[in-house]
Each structure stands twice: as C-alpha cells, then as structure tokens.
KEDRENLO-115725 format. One line per 3 residues: their letters; for each residue x, y, z negated of C-alpha. Coordinates in steps of 0.25 Angstrom, whole numbers. Layout:
a) X/Y/Z  ...
This chain:
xxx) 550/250/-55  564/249/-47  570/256/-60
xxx) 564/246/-70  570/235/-57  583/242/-60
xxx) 585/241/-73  582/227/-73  594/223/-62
xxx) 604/226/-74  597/219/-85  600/205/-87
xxx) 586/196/-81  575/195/-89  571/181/-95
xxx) 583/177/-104  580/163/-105  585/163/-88
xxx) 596/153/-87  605/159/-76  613/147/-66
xxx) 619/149/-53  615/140/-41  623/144/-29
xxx) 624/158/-26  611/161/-34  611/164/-50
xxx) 598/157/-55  591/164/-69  580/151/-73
xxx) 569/150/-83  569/140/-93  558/133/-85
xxx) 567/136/-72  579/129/-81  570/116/-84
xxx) 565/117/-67  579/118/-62  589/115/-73
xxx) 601/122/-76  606/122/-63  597/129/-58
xxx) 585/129/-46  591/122/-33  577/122/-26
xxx) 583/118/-12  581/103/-14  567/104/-16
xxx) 554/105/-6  552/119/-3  543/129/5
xxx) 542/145/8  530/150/4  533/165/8
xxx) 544/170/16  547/185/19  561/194/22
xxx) 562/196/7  558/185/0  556/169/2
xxx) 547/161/-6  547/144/-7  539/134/-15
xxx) 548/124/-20  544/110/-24  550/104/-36
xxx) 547/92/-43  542/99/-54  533/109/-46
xxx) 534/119/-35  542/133/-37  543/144/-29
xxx) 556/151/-25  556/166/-21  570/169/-13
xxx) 571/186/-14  580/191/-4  586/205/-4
xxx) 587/205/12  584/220/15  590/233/11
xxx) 578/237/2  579/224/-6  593/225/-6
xxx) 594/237/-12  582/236/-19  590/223/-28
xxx) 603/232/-29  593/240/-41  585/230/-46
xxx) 586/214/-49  581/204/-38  568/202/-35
xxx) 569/187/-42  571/192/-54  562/203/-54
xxx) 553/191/-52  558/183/-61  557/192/-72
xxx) 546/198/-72  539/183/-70  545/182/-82
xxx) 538/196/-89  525/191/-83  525/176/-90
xxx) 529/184/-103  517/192/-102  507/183/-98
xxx) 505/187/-84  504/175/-76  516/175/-64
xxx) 523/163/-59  533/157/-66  548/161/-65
xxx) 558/147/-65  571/156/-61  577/168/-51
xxx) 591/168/-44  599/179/-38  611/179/-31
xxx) 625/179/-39  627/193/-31  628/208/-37
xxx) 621/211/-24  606/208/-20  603/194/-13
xxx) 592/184/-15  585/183/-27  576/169/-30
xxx) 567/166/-41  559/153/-43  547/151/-49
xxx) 536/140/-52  524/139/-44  510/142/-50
xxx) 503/128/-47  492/129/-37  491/144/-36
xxx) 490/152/-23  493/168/-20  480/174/-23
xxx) 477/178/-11  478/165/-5  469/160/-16
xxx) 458/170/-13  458/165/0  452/153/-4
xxx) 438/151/-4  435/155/-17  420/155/-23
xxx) 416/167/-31  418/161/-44  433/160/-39
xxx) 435/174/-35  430/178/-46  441/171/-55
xxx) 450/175/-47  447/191/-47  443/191/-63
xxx) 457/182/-64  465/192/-57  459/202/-63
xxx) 463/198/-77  477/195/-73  479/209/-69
xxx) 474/213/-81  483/207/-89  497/209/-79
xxx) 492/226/-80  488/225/-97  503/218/-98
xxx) 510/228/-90  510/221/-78  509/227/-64
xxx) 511/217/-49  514/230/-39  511/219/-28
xxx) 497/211/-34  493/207/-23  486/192/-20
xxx) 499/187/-16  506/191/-30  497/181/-36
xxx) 495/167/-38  482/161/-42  480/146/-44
xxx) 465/146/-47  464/151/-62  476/160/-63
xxx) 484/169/-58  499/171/-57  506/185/-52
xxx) 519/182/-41  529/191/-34  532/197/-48
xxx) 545/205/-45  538/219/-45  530/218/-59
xxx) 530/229/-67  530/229/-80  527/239/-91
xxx) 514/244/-102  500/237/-99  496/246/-87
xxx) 488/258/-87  476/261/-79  483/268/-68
xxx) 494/258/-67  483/246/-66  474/253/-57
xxx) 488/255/-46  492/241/-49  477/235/-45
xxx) 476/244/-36  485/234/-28  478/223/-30
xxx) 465/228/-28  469/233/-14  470/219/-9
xxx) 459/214/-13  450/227/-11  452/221/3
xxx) 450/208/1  440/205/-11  426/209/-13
xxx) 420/219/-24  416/208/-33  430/201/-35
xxx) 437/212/-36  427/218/-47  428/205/-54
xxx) 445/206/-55  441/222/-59  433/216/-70
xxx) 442/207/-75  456/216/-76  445/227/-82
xxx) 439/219/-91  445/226/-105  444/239/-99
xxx) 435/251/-98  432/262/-87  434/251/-76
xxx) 424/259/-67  433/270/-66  446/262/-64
xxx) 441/253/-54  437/264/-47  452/268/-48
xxx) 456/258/-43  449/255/-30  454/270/-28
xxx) 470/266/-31  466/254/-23  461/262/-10
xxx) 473/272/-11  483/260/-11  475/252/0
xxx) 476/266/7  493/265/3  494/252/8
xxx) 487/253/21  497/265/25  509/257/22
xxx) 504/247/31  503/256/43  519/255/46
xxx) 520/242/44  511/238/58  522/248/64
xxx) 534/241/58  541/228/57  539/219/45
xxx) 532/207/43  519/210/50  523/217/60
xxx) 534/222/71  539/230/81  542/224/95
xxx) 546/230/108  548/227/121  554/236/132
xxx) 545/248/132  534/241/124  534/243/109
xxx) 523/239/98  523/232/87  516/218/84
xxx) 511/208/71  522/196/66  518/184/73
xxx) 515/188/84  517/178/96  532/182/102
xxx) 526/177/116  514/186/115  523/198/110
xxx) 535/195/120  524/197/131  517/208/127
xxx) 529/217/126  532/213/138  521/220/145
xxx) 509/223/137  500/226/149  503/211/155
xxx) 495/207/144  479/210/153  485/203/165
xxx) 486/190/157  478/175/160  465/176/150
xxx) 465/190/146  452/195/143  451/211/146
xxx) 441/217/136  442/231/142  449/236/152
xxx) 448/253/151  458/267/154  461/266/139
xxx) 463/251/136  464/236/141  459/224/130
xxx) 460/211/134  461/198/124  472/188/126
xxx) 473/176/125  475/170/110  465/180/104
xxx) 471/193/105  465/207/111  476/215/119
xxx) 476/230/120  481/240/129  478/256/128
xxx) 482/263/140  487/277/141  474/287/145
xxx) 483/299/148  500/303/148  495/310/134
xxx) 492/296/128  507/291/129  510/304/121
xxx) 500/303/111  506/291/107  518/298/103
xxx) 511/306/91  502/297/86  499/281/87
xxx) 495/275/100  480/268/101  488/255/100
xxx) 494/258/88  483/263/82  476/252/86
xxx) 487/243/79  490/250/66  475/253/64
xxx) 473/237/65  482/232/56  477/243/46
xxx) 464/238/48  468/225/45  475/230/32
xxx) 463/236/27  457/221/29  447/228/40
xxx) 444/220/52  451/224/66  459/213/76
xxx) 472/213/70  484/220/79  493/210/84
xxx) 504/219/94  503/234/100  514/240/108
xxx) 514/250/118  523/254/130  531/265/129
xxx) 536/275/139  547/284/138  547/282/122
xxx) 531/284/123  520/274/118  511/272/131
xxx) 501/259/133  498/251/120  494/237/118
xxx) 490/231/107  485/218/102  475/212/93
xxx) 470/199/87  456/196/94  445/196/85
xxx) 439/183/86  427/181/95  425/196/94
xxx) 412/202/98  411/218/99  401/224/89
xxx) 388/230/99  390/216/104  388/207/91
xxx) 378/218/86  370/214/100  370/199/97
xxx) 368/199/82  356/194/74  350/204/64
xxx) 357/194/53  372/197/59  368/211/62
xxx) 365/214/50  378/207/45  386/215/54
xxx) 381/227/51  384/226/37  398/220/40
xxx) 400/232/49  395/242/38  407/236/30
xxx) 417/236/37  417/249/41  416/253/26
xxx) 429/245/24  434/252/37  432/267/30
xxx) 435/261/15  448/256/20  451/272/27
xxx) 448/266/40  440/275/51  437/271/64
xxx) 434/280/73  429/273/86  422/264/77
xxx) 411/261/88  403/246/87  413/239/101
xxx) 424/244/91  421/231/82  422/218/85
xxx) 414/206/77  422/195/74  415/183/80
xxx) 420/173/69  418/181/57  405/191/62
xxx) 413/202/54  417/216/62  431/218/68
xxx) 436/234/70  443/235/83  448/247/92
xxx) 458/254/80  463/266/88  452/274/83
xxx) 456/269/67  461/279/58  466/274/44
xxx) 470/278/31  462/289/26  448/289/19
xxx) 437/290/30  429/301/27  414/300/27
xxx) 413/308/39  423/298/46  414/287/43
xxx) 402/293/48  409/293/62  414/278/61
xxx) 399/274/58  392/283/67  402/279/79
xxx) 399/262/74  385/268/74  383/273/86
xxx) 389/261/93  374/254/90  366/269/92
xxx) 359/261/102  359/246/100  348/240/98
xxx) 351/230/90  356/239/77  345/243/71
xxx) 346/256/58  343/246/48  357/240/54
xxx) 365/254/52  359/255/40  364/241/36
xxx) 377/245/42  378/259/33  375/252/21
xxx) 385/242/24  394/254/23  392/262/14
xxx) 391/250/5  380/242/-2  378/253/-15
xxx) 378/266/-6  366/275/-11  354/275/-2
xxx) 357/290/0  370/289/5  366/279/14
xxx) 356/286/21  366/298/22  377/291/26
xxx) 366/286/37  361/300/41  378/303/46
xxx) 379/292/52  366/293/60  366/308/63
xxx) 382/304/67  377/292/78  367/301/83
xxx) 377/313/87  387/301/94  377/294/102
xxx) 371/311/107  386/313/109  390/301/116
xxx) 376/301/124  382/316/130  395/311/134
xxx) 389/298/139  400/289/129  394/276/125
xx) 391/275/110  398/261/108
C-alpha cells in the first residue's frame, strides 16, 4: 500500500479536468463543479459562517456555510514525525482523498463529492486541505442507529449496507477503516467518508472480503442483534453460494480481530493519548481518564489516603486488605493496603490489584461488558517500589449487590434476572473474559436499568479462550453464592444455564453441563464448610 502511495507522489494528480490556482501560500487543484462554487480564483471560505465539526492533533474538520449550501473543509496537518515522514514518500493525504473520491464516483460507489484540495507551494510536507459538498441531511452511521429506529428501519438499514458493500468488494473496493463513523446515511442511502486509504484492485476474492468484513462485523458483533446482522449477511450474499460456510468464516476472522484489537488496547490505558494519561505527583504515580476534573486530580495526588477523612464520605468496607467509600458526585474510591513487606515486591514482577483492577475495567468496557468504568489509579512508591494503591470508579447508579436484589425480587424480576445473569456471563466467556472470584456480592444491579454490573476485577484474566473446565468454576463459584438461599429455586439455575449455554443447546448438553456444575458446587460448599469460609 505505501509502494502503490509512492509511486503516485511522482505522478501528476489524477482528475485532468482540475484547474490549479494559487491562493496565498496554498496551491488549489478545483473540480469543474469547484470552479462554478468558487470561480477562478479559487476557494476563500474565511468570509463565510463556519463551525468545526471534529477536531484532533492531525486533522480539523469545519462545516462552512455558503450561500449555495454547506461544505465541509478537512484541514490535514503533517504535525508529527510519523506523518512528516510518512508525506516525504507519498502525496498528502488531501489528495489521496481527493482522488480516490474521484475513482469512487467513476465506479459508482457512492462517497461525498470532492469540490477541490490544496497543498502548500512547499517541496517539504505541511498542511494539506481538501473541500468537499455536504450530503444533505445525512448523519455518520453510528449516530443514525442511535436513533430510535422501528424494525422495519433497521432492517433497511442492514440489507442497504449490506448491498453497498457488495458492490464497493465486486468493483475492487476495500475501506481498511468501515467503521459506522466512515459512513453517512441520510435515510435511503449511504455514502462512504475518510476515503484516503482505499484500496483499489480486481473484484475481491473470498479471503480478501471475508478480512475486509471482518472489520465491520467486529463492531457491530458488539453492538447489533443476530437478526440485523443476518439481514446485511443476506443482502451482500445474495448472488452467491456456500454462505453457511463463509459466514461461519467470518464470525471466526471476526473473533481473531476482535481478540487483536482488544490487545492493542491494553497499552493505551498505560499511556498517554487522547483517552488517557500519566500523571504524577511527588511519590505518587498512576494514571487517569481525559477529562478528569483538575481539582479532583490536583487533590488526590496530593495525598490519596486524605481522601476517607473527607465531609460525606460513606465507607462501604473498611478491612486489613482494603478501604471503599463513595464520594461525593457519584464516585467509588479505593484503596488496597499492603498485607505483608512481600506485597510491595510482588508488585515489581507483575501488576499490582489496582492496576489490574484498572486495566481489566477498561478491557471490560471494550468488550461492551458491564463493570464501573475506571476513572484514576495511582500508587505511592517507596524507594522506586509500587506500595498502597488507589483507585477510582464511576458509581454504579443506585446500585444494589446481587444476594440483596435476588432477596427482594418477585418471581417475574427473578426470573428476568436470571436469564440476564445467564447471558452475560456467556458474553463474559465469549469475549475471552474469566472471572475467577465470580461470587454473587461481586455483581452489582444497576437500580436504573435492572441489568447486572461486574465489579471487583482483580481476579479478571483476559485474552485467551476460556476452557470449558474454567467455566465450570466461574459458575459453580456464582452458584454456590445461592447454595443456600431460599429464594433461588433449581428451576431458577436451570433457567440461568439455559440462559447460558443459549436458547438451541441440546437437552443432552444441558443436563450434562448441569451435572458439572452441580457436582462442582457441592465439592465448594463441603470444602468451604471445613474450613469455615463463607460461601458468598
């Protein structure tokens, strides 16, 4: 891809009907339909209403009204060493834009129109701008689906979408980036954005199609339901044959680059970028999310125990291992103390509870699984060792532990819950998510949506597929939590299984399935009765 980008910084631009004109220190290449916009002399947009729309380090997009209609002006700055010397070996990223929006339009895959791109009069990289119309009353797709949509809608839109990548793949047209955001919808039709990086070449094979849904599919495998995304499988397979085997395929390519994506995350929650960032204060270091209130960050580095001694602060648990209270503004504040000198040391060689806590969270809320999102963790270090960690979460509104919610709901909600609990945990092991200390006070209900909450990540392990075995002990220990509540009844953990294992599991497998997971729950409670733990 760089080499094909190469070649084409020495070719003359593409379109040979652009007219080039020179406004101030920027060499403007317009359209026919840019000439008859802006004229001859070219676009001088600065007189005219205007708003950014997106704004980043790279790049800075405005809507600018004109008396004709709005367009939109994507401003691409060359700002950092990679995209510095990345344009020393291929064009600016406006052109790339520019012309293969061209391409697109000649093949009939619908992309917003190009009006006209500028660079700087320069032999070395700069800013790089291109113009383009705006497609009238169309919104990113994932702002669309947003919507409330009824099913009919959603239908159009996953058979529509499916068609059009049908068509972009059978003209030789991959997006390496399709996700929602790439694509604008107005209702009936849909338009592809961000075109810089579109490859071009035969009609796709199999292989090539499956890796480039494969990307597509891996957002909405997270976000859509069975039906709609059938309905688009439907609609881009509907000339072709076999599609048992290649939708099978491609769930599998979508698994592997869900499972690629979620590692690559990891370092960001370590880093700084625009999620996240370092901080650091005297002998305290951690890391916290963007936007968090100076104020609240200044003070907590300042000294993260002075945080229990404040006005309001509600201890939840005060023990040898950790403190929890809840401030104020709806936030749950953590510390884990140091049980021994060999836990300071320990944290040298692998991640402390608090940053497992951390990372785990925010991987959680990559998967689109339900934990309090992670706001701050830090730790105090002592002769360059990590010691006492903190850490911060967002409180889970008008939360109530699980034993509790179970204790006070009707058959109805129980039976709701159970089967909500049933799936998520099939997500949780689906998503290569295992939770080892997975015990019923470990989940919290969120009191304005009913749906379960995972809490208490320190036992979380991600990123490998979770063996049969290793499921068997996450249920058994959520199992035995209720081994002697009155309330949960064996047609409930049957409900609960089934839940699990999924609406089409074989009777067979069902009842073998709940033979482990019996015979397992009884071996905890004996066990724990022994040594006089309790079970929940």
């Amino acid at each position: 891809m760089m080499l094909s980008h190469f070649l084409r910084k020495f070719r003359p631009p593409a379109a040979d009907d652009t007219t080039p004109v020179r406004v101030g220190p920027l060499v403007w290449h317009l359209t026919p339909a840019g000439r008859d916009l802006f004229g001859d002399t070219g676009p001088s947009l600065d007189e005219f209403p205007s708003e950014v729309v997106k704004l980043n380090l790279q790049r800075t997009v405005s809507r600018v009204l004109l008396p004709t209609g709005a367009v939109y002006l994507k401003r691409c700055r060359a700002n950092t060493p990679r995209a510095w010397g990345r344009e020393l070996l291929r064009p600016p990223k406006a052109r790339l834009e520019f012309e293969n929006a061209v391409r697109l339009r000649e093949l009939g895959v619908p992309c917003t129109e190009p009006l006209a791109w500028a660079e700087a009069d320069s032999l070395w990289p700069g800013d790089s701008v291109i113009v383009t119309r705006e497609y009238p009353n169309a919104a990113t797709l994932d702002d669309y689906l947003r919507r409330p949509l009824t099913p009919r809608k959603r239908r159009e839109v996953a058979e529509e979408l499916g068609r059009l990548f049908a068509r972009m793949h059978a003209a030789g047209v991959s997006h390496p980036d399709p996700h929602p955001g790439n694509f604008l919808y107005d209702g009936e039709r849909f338009a592809l954005l961000d075109v810089h990086a579109v490859r071009f070449g035969p009609p796709l094979s199999w292989p090539q199609a499956r890796d480039n849904l494969a990307l597509v599919n891996r957002w909405f495998q997270m976000r859509a339901n069975r039906t709609d995304r059938r309905r688009f499988w439907h609609a881009y397979t509907a000339t072709m044959s076999d599609t048992d085997t290649m939708a099978r395929e491609l769930e599998a390519a979508t698994e592997a680059s869900n499972l690629r994506f979620w590692a690559g995350r990891t370092g960001r929650y370590l880093g700084d970028n625009s999620g996240f960032r370092r901080v650091r204060a005297g002998a305290v270091r951690g890391h916290a999310v963007r936007g968090l209130p100076d104020e609240l960050l200044t003070a907590w580095l300042a000294d993260p125990d002075a945080v229990f001694a404040e006005p309001g602060v509600k201890l939840l648990k005060d023990s040898r291992s950790s403190t929890v209270a809840v401030l104020a503004g709806g936030i749950v504040y953590k510390r884990f103390r140091l049980k021994s000198p060999f836990d300071a040391a320990k944290n040298l060689f692998r991640r402390s509870p608090a940053l497992r806590s951390w990372v785990n969270g925010h991987n959680l809320l990559d998967r689109h699984l339900p934990t309090a999102r992670p706001l701050f963790v830090a730790h105090r270090y002592r002769l360059g060792v990590p010691c006492e960690g903190y850490i911060a979460f967002e409180a889970v509104p008008a939360a109530v532990e699980l034993p509790a919610a179970v204790r006070t709901a009707n058959r109805l909600k129980l039976w709701e819950l159970t089967r909500q609990l049933g799936k998520l945990v099939r997500l949780m092991h689906d998503r290569h998510v295992s939770h080892r200390d997975l015990k019923a006070p470990n989940i919290l209900i969120d009191g304005q949506t009913g749906a379960p909450v995972l809490i208490d990540l320190v036992g979380i392990t991600t990123g490998r597929r979770v063996s049969d075995a290793e499921r068997v002990r996450n249920l058994t220990r959520l199992n035995a939590s209720f081994a002697q509540s009155p309330q949960v009844s064996c047609s409930d953990r049957w409900r609960f299984l089934r839940a699990y294992l999924g609406p089409l599991v074989e009777r067979n497998v069902l009842k073998s399935w709940w033979k482990r997971v019996a015979a397992a729950t009884a071996a905890k409670v004996r066990k724990n009765l022994q040594s006089g733990r309790p079970l929940g």
